[in-house]
C-alpha positions as CSV (number, residue, x, y, z in Angstrom):
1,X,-21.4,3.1,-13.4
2,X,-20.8,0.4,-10.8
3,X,-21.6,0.7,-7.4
4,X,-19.6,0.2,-4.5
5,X,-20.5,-1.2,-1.1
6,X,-19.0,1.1,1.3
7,X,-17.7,-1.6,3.7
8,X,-15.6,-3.0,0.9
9,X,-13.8,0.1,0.8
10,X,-10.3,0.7,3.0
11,X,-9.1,4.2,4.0
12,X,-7.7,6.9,6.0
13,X,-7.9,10.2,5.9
14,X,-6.8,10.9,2.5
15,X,-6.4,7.4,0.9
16,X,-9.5,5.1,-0.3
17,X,-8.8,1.9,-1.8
18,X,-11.6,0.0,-3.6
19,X,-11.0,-3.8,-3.3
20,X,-13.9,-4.7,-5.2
21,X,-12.7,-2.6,-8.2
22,X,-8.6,-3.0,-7.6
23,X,-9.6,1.6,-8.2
24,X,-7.5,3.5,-5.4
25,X,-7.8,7.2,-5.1
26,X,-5.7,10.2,-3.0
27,X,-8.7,12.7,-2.3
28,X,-10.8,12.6,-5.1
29,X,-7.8,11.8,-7.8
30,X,-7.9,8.3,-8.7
31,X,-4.1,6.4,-8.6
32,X,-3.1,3.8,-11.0
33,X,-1.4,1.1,-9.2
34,X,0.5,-2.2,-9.7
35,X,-1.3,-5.4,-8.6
36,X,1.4,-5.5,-5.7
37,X,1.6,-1.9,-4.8
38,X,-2.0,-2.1,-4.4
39,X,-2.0,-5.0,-2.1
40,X,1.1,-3.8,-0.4
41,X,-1.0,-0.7,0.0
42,X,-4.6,-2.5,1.0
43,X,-2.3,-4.7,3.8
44,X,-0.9,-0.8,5.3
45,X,-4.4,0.1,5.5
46,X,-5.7,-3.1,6.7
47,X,-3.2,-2.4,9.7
48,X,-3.1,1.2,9.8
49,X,-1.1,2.5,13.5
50,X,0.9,-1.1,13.4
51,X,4.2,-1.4,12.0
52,X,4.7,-4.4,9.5
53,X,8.0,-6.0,9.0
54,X,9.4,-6.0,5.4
55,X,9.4,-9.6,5.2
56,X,5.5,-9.8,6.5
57,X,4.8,-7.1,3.8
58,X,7.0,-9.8,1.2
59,X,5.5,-12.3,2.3
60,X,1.7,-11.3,1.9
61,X,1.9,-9.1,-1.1
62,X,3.6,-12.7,-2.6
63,X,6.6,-10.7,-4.1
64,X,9.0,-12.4,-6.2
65,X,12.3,-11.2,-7.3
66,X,14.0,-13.3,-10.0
67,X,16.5,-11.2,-9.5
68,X,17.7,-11.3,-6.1
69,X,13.9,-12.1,-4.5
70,X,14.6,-10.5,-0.9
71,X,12.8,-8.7,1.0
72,X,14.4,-5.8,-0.7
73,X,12.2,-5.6,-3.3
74,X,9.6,-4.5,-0.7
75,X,11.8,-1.1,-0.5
76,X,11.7,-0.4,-4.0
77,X,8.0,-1.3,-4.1
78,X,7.6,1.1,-1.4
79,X,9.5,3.9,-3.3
80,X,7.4,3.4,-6.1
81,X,4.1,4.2,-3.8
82,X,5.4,6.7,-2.5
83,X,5.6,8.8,-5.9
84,X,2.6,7.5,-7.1
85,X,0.9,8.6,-3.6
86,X,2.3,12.5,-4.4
87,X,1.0,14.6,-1.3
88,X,-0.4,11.8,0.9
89,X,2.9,9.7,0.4
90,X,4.4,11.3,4.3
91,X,1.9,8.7,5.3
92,X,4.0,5.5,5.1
93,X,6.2,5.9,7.7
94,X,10.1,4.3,7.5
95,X,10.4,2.5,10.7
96,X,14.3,2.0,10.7
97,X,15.6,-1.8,10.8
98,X,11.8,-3.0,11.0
99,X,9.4,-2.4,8.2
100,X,6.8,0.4,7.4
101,X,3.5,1.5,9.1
102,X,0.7,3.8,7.6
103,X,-0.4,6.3,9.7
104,X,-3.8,7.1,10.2
């Protein structure tokens, strides 16, 4: 069993994310995440209250798009937390024309 130093960990009042283990959990349920949802999710937490511009959220989660590599793909990522977040997923907020903030 590994043990986990508490400061290492990130949350709010229902989502924990374990950097030291890449483990995330809703509750007590832990959530299998990407690489980048989970440090799209991490950078949220990091500034929980604060609304983050899509193309800060790009830029620091390193996305990359061969497709069409906009800041786009930061929606879609989004959507994709969202579902895998089930009941605590009303905490990432749209903020319309801007970006996203978590709520803490």
């Amino acid at each position: 069993m590994t043990m986990v130093n508490p400061t290492n960990v990130l949350k709010n009042s229902r989502i924990s994310l374990h950097p030291d283990t890449c483990q995330a959990f809703v509750g007590k349920k832990k959530v299998t995440l990407t690489i980048t949802e989970f440090k799209l999710l991490a950078y949220l937490l990091e500034n929980a209250g604060t609304t983050l511009s899509r193309a800060a959220l790009f830029e620091h989660c390193g996305m990359t798009n061969p497709i069409s590599g906009t800041v786009r793909t930061v929606d879609r990522t989004i959507h994709l937390l969202r579902g895998k977040l089930g009941k605590a997923a009303y905490l990432i907020k749209t903020v319309r024309g801007v970006g996203y903030r978590l709520e803490n």
